[in-house]
PyMOL commands that place a pseudoatom at each C-alpha (Angstrom):
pseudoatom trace, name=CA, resn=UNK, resi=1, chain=A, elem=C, hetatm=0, pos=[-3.341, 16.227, -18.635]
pseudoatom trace, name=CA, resn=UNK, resi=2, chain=A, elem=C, hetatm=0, pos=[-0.312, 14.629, -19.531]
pseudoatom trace, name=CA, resn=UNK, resi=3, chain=A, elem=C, hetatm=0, pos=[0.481, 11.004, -19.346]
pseudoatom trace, name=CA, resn=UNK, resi=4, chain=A, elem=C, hetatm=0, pos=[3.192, 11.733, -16.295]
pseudoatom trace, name=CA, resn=UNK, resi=5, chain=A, elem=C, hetatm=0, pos=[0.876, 13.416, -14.233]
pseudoatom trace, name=CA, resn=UNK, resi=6, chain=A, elem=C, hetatm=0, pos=[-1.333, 10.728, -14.928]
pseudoatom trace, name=CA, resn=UNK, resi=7, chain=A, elem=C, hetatm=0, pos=[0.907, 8.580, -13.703]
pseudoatom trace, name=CA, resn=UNK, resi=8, chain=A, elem=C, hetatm=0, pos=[1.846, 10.595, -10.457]
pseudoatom trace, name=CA, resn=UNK, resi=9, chain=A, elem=C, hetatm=0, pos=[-1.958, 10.962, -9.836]
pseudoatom trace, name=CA, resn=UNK, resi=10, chain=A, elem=C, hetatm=0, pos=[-2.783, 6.755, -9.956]
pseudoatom trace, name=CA, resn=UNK, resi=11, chain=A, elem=C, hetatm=0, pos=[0.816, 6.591, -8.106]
pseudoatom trace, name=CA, resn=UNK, resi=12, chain=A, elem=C, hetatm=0, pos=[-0.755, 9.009, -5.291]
pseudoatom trace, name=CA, resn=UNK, resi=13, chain=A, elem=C, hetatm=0, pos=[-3.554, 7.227, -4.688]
pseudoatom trace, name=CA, resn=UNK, resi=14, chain=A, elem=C, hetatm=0, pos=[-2.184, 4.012, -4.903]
pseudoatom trace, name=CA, resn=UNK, resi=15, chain=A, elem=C, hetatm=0, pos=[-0.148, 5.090, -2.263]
pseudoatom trace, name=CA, resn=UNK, resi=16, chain=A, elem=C, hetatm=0, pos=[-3.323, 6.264, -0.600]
pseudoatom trace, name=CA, resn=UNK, resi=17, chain=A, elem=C, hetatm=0, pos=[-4.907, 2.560, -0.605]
pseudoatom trace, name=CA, resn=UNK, resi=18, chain=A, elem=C, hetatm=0, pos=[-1.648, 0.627, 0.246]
pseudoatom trace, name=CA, resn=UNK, resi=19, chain=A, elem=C, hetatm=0, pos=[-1.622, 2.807, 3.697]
pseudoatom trace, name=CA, resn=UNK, resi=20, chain=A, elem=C, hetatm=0, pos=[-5.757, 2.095, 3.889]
pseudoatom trace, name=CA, resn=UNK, resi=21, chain=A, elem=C, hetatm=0, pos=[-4.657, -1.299, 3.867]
pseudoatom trace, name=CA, resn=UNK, resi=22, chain=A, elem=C, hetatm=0, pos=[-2.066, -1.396, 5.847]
pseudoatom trace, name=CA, resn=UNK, resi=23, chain=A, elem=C, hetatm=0, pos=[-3.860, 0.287, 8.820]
pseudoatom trace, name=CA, resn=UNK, resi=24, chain=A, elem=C, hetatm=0, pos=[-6.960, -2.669, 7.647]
pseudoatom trace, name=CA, resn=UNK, resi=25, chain=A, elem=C, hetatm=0, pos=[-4.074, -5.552, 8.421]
pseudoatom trace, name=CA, resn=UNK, resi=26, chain=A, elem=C, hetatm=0, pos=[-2.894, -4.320, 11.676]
pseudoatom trace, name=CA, resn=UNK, resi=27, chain=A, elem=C, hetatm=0, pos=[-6.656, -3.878, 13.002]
pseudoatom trace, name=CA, resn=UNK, resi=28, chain=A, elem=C, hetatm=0, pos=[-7.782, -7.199, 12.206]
pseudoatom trace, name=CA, resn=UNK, resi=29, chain=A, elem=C, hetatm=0, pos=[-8.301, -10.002, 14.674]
pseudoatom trace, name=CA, resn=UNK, resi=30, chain=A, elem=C, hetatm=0, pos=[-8.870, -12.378, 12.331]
pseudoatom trace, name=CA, resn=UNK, resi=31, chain=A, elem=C, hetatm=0, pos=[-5.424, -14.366, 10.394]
pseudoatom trace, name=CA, resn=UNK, resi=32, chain=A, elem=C, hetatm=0, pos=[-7.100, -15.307, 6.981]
pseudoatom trace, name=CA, resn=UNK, resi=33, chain=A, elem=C, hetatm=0, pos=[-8.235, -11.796, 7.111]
pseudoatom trace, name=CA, resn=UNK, resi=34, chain=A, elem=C, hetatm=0, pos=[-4.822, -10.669, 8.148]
pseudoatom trace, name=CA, resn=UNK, resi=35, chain=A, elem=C, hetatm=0, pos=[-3.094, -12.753, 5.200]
pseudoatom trace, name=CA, resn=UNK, resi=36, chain=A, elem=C, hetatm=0, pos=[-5.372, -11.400, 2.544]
pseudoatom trace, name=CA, resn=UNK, resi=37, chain=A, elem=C, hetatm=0, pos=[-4.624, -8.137, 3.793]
pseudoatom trace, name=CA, resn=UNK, resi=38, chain=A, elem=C, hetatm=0, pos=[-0.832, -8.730, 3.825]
pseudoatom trace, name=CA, resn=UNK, resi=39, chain=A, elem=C, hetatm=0, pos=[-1.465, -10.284, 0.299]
pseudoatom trace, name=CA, resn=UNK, resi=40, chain=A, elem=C, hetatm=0, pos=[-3.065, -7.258, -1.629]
pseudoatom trace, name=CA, resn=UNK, resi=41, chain=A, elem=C, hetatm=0, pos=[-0.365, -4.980, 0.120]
pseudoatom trace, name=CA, resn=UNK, resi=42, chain=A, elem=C, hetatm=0, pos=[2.178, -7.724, -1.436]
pseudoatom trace, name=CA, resn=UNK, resi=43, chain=A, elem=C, hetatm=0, pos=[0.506, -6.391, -4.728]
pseudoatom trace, name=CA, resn=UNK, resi=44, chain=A, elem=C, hetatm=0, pos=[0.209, -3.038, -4.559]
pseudoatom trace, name=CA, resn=UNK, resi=45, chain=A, elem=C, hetatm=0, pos=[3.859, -2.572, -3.124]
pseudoatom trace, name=CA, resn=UNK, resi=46, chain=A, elem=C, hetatm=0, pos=[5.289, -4.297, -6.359]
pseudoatom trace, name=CA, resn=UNK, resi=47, chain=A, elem=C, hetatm=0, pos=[2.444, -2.016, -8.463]
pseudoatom trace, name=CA, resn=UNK, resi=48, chain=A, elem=C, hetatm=0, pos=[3.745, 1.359, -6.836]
pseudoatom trace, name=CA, resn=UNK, resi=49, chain=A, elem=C, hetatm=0, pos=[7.586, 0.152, -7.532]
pseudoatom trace, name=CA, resn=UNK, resi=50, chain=A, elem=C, hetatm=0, pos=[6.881, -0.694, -11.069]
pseudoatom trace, name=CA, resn=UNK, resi=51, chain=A, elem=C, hetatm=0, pos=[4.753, 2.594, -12.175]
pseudoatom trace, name=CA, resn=UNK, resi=52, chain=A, elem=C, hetatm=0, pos=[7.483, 4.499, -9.963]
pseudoatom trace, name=CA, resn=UNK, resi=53, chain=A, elem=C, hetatm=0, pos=[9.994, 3.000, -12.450]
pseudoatom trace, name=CA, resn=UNK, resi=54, chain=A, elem=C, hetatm=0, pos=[7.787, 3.847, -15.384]
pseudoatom trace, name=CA, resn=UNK, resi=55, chain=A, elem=C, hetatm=0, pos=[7.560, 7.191, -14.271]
pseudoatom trace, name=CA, resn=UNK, resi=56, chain=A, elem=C, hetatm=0, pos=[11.325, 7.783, -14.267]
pseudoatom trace, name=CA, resn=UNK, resi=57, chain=A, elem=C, hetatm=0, pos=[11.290, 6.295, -17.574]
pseudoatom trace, name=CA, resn=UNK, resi=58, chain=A, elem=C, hetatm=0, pos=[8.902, 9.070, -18.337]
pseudoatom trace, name=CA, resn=UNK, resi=59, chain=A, elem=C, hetatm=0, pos=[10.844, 12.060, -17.169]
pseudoatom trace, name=CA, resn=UNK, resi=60, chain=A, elem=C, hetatm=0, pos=[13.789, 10.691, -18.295]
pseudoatom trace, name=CA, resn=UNK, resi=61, chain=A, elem=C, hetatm=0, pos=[12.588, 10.679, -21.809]
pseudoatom trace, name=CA, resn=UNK, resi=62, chain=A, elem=C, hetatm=0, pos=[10.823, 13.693, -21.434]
pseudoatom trace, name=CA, resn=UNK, resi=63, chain=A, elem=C, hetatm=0, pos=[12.645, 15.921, -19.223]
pseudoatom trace, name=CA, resn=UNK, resi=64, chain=A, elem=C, hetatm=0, pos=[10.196, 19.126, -19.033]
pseudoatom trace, name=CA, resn=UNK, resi=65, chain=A, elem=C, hetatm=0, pos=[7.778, 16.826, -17.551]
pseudoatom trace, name=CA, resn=UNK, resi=66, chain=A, elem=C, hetatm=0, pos=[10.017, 16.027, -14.660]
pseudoatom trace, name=CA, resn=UNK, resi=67, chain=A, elem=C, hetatm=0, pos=[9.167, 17.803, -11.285]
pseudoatom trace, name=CA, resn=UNK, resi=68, chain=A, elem=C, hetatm=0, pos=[5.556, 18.723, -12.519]
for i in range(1, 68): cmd.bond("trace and resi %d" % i, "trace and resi %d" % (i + 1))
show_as sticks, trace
zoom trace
């Protein structure tokens, strides 16, 4: 497996908790739940942008690994 299809898999399911979350926040009753909630999606949002950046970086450098 190569290191940008690593990267695309963690990015997928990354993707896959932020939206877990998400749905978590808007079902809540509770605030402090709500805010902690709103917090780790805070987190993953800016995780997702940065290994979305590092994966252009990727197939930028290597170009046969873009698309795949």
């Amino acid at each position: 497996m190569t290191v940008s299809s690593q990267v695309k898999q963690t990015l997928a399911g990354l993707k896959n908790c932020h939206s877990t979350l998400r749905i978590y926040a808007v079902q809540t009753q509770d605030q402090e739940t709500r805010n902690v909630y709103e917090e780790a999606l805070d987190t993953t949002n800016e995780i997702i942008k940065n290994l979305e950046e590092r994966l252009k970086a990727i197939e930028f450098q290597e170009p046969r690994y873009k698309g795949n």
